[in-house]
C-alpha positions in Angstrom: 42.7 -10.7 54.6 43.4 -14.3 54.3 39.7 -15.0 56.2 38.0 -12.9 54.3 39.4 -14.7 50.9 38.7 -18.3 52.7 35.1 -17.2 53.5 34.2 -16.1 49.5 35.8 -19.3 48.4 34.0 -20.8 50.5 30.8 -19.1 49.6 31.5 -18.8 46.1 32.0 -23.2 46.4 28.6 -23.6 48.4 26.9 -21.6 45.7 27.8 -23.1 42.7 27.2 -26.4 44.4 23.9 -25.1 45.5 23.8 -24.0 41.2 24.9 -28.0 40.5 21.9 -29.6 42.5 19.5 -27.1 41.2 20.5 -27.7 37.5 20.8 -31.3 37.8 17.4 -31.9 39.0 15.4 -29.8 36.3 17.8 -31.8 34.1 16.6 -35.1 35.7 12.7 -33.9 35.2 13.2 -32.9 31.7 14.3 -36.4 30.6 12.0 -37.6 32.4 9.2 -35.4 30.9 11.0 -36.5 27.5 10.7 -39.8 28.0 6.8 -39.7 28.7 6.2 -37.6 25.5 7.9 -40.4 23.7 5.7 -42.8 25.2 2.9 -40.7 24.5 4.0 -40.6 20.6 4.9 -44.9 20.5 1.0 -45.2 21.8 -0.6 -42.7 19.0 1.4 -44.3 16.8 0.2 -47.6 17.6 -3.1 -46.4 17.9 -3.1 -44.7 14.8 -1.7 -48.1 12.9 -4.8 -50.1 14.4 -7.4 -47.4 13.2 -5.6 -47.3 9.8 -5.7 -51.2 9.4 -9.8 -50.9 10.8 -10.6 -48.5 8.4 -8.8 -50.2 5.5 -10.7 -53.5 6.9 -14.4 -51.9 6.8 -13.6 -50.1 3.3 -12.6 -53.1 1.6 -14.7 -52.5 -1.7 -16.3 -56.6 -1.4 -17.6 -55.5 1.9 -18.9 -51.8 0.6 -21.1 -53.5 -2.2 -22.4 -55.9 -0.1 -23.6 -53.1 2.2 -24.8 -51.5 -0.6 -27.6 -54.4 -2.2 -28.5 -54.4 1.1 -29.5 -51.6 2.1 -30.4 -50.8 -2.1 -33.6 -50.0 -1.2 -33.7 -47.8 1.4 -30.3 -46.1 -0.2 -31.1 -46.5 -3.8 -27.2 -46.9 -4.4 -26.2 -47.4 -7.7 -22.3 -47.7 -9.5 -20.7 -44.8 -11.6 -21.6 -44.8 -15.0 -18.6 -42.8 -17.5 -21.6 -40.1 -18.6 -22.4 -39.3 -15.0 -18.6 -37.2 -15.0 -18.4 -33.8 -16.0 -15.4 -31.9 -18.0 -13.5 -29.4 -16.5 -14.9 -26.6 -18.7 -18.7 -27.5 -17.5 -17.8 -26.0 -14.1 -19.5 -22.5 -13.4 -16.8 -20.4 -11.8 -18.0 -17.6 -10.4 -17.3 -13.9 -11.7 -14.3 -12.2 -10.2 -15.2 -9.4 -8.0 -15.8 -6.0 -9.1 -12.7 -4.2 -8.4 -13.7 -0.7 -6.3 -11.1 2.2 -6.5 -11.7 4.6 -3.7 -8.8 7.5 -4.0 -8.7 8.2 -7.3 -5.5 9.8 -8.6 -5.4 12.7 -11.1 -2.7 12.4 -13.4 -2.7 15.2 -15.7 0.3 16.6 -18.3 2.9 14.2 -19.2 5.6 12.9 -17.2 8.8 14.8 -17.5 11.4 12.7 -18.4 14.7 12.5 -16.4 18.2 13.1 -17.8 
């Protein structure tokens, strides 16, 4: 009886060891898969801060006018003027849709009212 309880033990130990390694390398690869999306994040970041600080650089409004009496006469563009803005109640909104009613209900006597 005392074999048989030294052999589970045993058994039971090499398992969860076997349980240990298992879990502690999938715990190994998920910080490590961690740590390469974070790396992946600091790069869009920094590569989204350069194209944010290029666009900002080619829309700077000295440089857009410039651009624009240059190329004024094959673009023909000219500033805003104050008359060339609408008001809110010169925009056509279109008509709502007609509402369809498919299973009409008959309702016919009063309703009976409930003590």
């Amino acid at each position: 009886m005392r074999t048989v309880l030294y052999i589970l033990t045993t058994l039971g130990v090499i398992g969860l060891a076997f349980w240990a390694y298992r879990e502690n390398y999938a715990t190994q690869e998920s910080l490590a898969e961690t740590d390469r999306l974070h790396r992946d994040i600091r790069t869009a970041h920094s590569r989204l801060a350069v194209l944010k600080a290029e666009w900002a650089y080619l829309n700077r409004p000295d440089r857009l006018r410039d651009l624009a009496d240059i190329n004024f006469d094959s673009l023909g563009l000219l500033p805003f003027r104050p008359d060339q803005f609408g008001h809110v109640d010169e925009v056509a909104y279109p008509a709502p849709p007609a509402l369809i009613i498919d299973n009409a209900v008959e309702v016919s006597g009063e309703l009976e009212q409930q003590p």
